[in-house]
C-alpha positions as CSV (number, residue, x, y, z in Angstrom):
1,X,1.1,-81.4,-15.4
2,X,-1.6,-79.2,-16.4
3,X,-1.3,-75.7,-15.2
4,X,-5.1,-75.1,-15.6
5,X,-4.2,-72.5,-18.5
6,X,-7.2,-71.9,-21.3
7,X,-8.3,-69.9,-24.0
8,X,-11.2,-67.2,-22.6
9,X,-14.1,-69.0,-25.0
10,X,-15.2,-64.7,-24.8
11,X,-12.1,-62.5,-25.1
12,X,-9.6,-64.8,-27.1
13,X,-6.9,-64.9,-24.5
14,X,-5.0,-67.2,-22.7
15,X,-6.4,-66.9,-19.0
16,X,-3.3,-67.6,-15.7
17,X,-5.1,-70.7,-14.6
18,X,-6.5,-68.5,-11.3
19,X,-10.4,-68.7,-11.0
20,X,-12.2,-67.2,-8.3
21,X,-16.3,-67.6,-7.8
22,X,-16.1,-68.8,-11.6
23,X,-14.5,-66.0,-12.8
24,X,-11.5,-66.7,-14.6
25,X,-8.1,-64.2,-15.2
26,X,-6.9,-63.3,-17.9
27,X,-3.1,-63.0,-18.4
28,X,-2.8,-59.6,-19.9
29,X,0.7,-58.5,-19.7
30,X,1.4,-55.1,-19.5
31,X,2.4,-53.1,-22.4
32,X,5.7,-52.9,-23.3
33,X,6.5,-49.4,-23.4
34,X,5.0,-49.3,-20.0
35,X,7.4,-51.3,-18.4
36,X,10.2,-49.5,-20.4
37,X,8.6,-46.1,-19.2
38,X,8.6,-48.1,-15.5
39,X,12.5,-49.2,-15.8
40,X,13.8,-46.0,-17.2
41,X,11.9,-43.9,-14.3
42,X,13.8,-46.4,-11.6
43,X,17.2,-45.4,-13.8
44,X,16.1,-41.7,-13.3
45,X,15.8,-41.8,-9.7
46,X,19.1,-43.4,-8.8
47,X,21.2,-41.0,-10.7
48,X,19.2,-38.3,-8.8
49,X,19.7,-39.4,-5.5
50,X,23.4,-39.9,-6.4
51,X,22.9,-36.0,-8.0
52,X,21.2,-34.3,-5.5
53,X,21.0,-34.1,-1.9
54,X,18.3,-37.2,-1.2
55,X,19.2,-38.8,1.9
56,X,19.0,-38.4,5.8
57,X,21.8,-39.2,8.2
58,X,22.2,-38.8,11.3
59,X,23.2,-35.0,12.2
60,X,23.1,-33.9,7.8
61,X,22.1,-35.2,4.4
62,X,23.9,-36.5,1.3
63,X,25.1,-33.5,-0.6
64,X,25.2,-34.9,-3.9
65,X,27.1,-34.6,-6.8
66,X,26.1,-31.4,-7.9
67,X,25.8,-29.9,-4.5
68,X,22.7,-28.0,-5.1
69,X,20.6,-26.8,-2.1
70,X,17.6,-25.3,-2.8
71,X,17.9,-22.9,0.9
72,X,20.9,-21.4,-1.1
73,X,18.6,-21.4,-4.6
74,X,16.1,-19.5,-2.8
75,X,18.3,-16.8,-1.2
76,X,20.0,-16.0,-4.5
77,X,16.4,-15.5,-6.2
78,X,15.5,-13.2,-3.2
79,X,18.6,-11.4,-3.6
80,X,18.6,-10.9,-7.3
81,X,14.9,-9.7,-6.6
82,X,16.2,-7.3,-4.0
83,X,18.6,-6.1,-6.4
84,X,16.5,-4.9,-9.4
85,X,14.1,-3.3,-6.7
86,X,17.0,-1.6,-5.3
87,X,16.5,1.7,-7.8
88,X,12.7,2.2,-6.9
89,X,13.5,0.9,-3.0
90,X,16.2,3.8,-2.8
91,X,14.0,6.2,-4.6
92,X,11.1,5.6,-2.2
93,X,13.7,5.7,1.0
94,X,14.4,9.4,-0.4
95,X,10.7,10.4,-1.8
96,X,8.3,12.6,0.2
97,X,4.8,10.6,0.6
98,X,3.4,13.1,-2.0
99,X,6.5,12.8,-4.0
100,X,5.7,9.3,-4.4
101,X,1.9,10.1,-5.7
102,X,3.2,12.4,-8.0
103,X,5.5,9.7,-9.6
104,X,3.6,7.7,-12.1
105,X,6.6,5.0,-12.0
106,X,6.7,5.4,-7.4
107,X,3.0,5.3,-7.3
108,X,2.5,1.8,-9.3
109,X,5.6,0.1,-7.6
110,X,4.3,1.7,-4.2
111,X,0.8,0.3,-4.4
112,X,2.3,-3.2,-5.9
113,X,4.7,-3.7,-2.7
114,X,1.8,-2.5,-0.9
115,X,-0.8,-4.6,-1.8
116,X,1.7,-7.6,-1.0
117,X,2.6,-5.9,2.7
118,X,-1.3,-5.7,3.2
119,X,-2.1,-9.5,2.5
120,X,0.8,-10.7,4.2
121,X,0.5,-8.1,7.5
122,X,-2.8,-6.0,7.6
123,X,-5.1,-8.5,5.7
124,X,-6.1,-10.8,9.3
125,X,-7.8,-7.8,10.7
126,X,-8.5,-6.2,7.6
127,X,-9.9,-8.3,5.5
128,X,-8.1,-9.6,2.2
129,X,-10.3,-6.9,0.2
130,X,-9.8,-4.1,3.5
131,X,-13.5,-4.1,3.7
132,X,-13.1,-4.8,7.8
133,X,-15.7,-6.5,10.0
134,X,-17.3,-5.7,13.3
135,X,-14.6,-4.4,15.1
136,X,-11.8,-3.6,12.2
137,X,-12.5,-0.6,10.4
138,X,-12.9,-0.9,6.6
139,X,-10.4,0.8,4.5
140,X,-12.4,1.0,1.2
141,X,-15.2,3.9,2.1
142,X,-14.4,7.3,3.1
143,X,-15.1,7.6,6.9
144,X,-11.8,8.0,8.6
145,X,-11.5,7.5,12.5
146,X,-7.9,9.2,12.3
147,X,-8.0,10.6,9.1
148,X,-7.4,9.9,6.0
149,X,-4.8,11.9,4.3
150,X,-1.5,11.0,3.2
151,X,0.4,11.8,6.5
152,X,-2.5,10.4,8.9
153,X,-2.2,7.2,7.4
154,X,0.9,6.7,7.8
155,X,1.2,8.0,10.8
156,X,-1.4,5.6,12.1
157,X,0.5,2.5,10.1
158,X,3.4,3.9,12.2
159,X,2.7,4.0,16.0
160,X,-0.6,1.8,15.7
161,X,-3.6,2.3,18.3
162,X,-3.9,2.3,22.1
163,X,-1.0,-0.7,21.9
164,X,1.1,1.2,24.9
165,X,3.5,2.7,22.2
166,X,5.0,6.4,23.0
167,X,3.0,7.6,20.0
168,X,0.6,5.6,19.2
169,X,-3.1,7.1,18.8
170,X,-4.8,7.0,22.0
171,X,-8.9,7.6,22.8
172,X,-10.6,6.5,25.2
173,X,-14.8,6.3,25.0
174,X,-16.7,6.4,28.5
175,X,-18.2,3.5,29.7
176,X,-21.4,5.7,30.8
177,X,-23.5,2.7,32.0
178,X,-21.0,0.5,33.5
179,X,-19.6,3.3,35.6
180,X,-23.2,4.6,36.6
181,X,-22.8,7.9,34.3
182,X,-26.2,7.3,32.8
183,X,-29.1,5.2,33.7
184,X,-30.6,2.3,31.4
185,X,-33.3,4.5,30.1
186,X,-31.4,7.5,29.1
187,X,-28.6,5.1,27.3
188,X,-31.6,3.7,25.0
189,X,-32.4,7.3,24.6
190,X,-28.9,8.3,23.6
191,X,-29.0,5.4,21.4
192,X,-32.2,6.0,19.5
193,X,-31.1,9.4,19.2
194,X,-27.3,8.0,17.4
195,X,-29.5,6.0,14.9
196,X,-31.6,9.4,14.1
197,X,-28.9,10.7,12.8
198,X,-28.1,8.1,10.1
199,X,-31.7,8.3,9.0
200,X,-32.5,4.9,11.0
201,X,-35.4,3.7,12.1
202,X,-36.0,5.2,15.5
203,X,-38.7,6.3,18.2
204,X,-38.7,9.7,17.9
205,X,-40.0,10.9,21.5
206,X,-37.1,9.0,22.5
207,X,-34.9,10.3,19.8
208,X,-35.7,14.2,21.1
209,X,-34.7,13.1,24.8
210,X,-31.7,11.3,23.6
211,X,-30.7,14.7,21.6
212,X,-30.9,16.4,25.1
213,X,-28.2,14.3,27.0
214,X,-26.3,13.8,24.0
215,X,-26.0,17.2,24.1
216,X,-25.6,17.7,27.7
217,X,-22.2,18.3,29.7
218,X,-19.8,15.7,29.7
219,X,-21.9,13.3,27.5
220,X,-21.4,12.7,23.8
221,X,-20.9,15.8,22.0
222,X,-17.5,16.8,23.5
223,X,-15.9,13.6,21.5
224,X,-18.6,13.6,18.6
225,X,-19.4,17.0,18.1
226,X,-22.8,18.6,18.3
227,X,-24.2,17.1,15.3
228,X,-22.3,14.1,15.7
229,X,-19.8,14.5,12.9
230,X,-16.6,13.1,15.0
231,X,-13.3,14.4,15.2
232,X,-10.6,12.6,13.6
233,X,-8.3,14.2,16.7
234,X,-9.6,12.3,19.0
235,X,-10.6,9.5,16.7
236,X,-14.7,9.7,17.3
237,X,-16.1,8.4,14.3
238,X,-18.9,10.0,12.9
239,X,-21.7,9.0,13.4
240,X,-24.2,10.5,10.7
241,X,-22.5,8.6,7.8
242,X,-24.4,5.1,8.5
243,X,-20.9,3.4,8.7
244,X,-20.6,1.6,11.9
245,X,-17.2,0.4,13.7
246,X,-19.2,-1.8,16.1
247,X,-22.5,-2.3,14.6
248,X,-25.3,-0.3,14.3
249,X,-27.9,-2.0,15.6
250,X,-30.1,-0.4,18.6
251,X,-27.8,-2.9,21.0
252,X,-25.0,-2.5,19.6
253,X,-25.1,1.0,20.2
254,X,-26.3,0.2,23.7
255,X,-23.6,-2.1,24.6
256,X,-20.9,0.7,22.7
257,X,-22.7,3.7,25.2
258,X,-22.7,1.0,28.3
259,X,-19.5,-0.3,28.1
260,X,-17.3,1.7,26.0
261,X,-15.1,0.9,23.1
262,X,-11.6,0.5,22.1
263,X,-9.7,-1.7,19.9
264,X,-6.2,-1.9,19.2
265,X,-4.0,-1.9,16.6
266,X,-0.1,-3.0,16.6
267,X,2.8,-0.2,15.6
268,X,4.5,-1.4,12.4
269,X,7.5,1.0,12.8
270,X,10.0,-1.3,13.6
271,X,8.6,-4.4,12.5
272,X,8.6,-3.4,9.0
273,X,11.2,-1.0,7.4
274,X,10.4,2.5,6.9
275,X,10.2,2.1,2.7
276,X,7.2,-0.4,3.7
277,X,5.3,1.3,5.6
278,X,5.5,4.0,3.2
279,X,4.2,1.6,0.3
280,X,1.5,0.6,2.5
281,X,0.7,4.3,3.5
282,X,0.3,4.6,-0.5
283,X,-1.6,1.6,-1.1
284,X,-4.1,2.1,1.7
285,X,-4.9,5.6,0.5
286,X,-5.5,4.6,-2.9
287,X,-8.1,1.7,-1.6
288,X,-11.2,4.5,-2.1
289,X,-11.5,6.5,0.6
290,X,-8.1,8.2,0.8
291,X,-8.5,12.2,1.5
């Protein structure tokens, strides 16, 4: 019986007698090696599920031979880690913040274990870079709502921002329009007057009569200052240096004066252990901006 078998008149080779819409296939075996490669890859994976723990039961999973478990792998590396950190880990436990800076050695292991506390902790508010966003200050310039030396740093790292914590930084900014304080037209002065004094553009005649209840009693200046410098104390920003928390944009300023502001920010003391939050203290300051 003919099994429909012929030699491809084109190609030379011996088609399998299937032909579909006139086209004819080819019987093209493959390679050799291949299916050895193919075989010896089936061999490999038996012994390694007989190896290595590869199956589900019910309540476990096959052990294997070798008992190997990657969970116990894992904690071993992180332990081994642990351990040759221990010396600069111990030394930072014992090391004044400034002792740390002063420490060539401290200083480059500080800023390495804080650049990885950062991106795993402080990076979602942050930014990955600290440059911030509208509502999350930027670490990287030099305008500092709560200062930025050494020990305010880490003191704000430490009890965090208006969170309810004991000690955690606390201001509060007036919500002059929403609790009738100051009308509609003299919060746009007020306003005008706050983007005078980053050079802004502005309407000056409004500018001078915003200067007057900015000025005035229990208005801007007692937070701000006179000239509108802030005071880190209180955590008023400053608001000559064109470096805005909430925008700076004629409404945005409105809505800030209207409605007040206030984010917060979590305490890390007792989330992360003291030698961290000194490393990030460290790496923060060294960002740009540190005083």
């Amino acid at each position: 019986m003919s099994t429909g078998r012929e030699i491809d008149p084109h190609s030379g080779t011996e088609t399998t007698g299937h032909e579909w819409d006139g086209i004819k296939e080819l019987n093209k075996p493959l390679p050799r090696w291949w299916l050895w490669v193919f075989y010896a890859t089936i061999l490999w994976s038996i012994g390694y599920w007989i190896a290595y723990p590869a199956w589900p039961a019910i309540s476990s999973y096959t052990k294997g031979m070798l008992g190997y478990s990657s969970r116990v792998s894992v904690t071993q590396n992180v332990a081994a880690a642990r351990a040759a950190q221990s010396k600069f880990n111990d030394a930072i436990a014992k090391a004044s913040l400034a002792e740390i800076q002063a420490n060539p050695d401290l200083l480059a292991f500080a800023i390495a274990g804080g650049r990885a506390a950062f991106a795993n902790n402080c990076a979602g508010c942050h930014g990955q870079n600290a440059q911030g966003s509208k509502g999350y200050p930027s670490l990287v310039d030099d305008d500092w709502l709560w200062g930025g030396k050494l020990d305010a740093i880490y003191q704000t790292i430490s009890y965090g921002v208006r969170n309810g914590a004991d000690q955690a930084r606390i201001s509060q900014m007036p919500r002059f329009g929403a609790d009738n304080v100051l009308t509609a037209e003299q919060i746009s002065d007020v306003a005008e007057y706050v983007r005078s004094l980053s050079k802004l553009p502005h309407d000056a005649a409004s500018a001078e009569r915003g200067n007057a209840i900015f000025r005035g009693d229990g208005a801007c200046a007692g937070c701000h200052g006179e000239n509108g410098k802030g005071n880190q104390e209180v955590g008023a920003p400053d608001l000559t240096a064109n470096i805005w928390h909430f925008g700076g944009s004629k409404s945005d300023i409105v809505t800030s004066i209207t409605n007040g502001r206030g984010g917060v920010m979590p305490a890390w003391a007792g989330r992360l252990d003291p030698e961290t939050i000194k490393k990030l203290t460290v790496y923060v300051h060294s960002l740009g901006g540190g005083q």
